[in-house]
C-alpha positions, 0 to 999 in steps of 0.5 A: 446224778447225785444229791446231797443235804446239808443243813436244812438245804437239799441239794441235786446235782446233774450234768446237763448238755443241752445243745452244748459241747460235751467240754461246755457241759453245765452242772445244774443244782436243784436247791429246796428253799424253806418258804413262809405264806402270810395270808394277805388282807386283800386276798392272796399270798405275800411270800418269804423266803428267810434265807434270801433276804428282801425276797418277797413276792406274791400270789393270788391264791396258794399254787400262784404264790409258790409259782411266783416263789419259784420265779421270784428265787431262781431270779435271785439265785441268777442275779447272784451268779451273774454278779459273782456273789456265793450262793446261800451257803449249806450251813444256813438252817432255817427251823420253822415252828409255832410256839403258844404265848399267854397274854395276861388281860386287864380285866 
């Protein structure tokens, strides 16, 4: 197994060979996203993830909604692969941060 980081997006690689030949190995990549929790009016989670664009799911509380990120991007990831589309590439750096904004009222 090896891993590597580049960019803001962690990687893992190690071959697996379940019920395959030793020659149809695969190489299985971890990836760790940067995903943004907006809470929700009516209850919950509405979850983004910046660097996959129009991904958007949600969840009723904050473990569903990372469960449903985590479906809603190997989804993504897999549709990509089958259509023969890159997957995001490492150089992509998504920087969060909260920065404080003075708003001058009318009196």
């Amino acid at each position: 197994m090896s891993s590597t980081t580049t960019n803001g997006i962690a990687q893992t690689h190690h071959k697996t060979s379940a019920k395959r030949k030793p020659e149809e190995s695969l190489l299985v990549s971890n990836y760790n996203f940067t995903v943004v929790f907006t809470p929700a009016e009516e209850g919950g989670y509405t979850v983004t993830c910046p660097v996959l664009p129009g991904l958007v799911t949600e969840g009723d509380t904050l473990r569903e909604a990372r469960e449903m990120a985590r479906e809603a991007i190997t989804g993504y990831l897999e549709v990509l692969m089958k259509h023969g589309q890159p997957l995001p590439e490492k150089k992509s750096r998504v920087r969060t941060e909260q920065i404080e904004i003075k708003v001058m009222a009318a009196a």
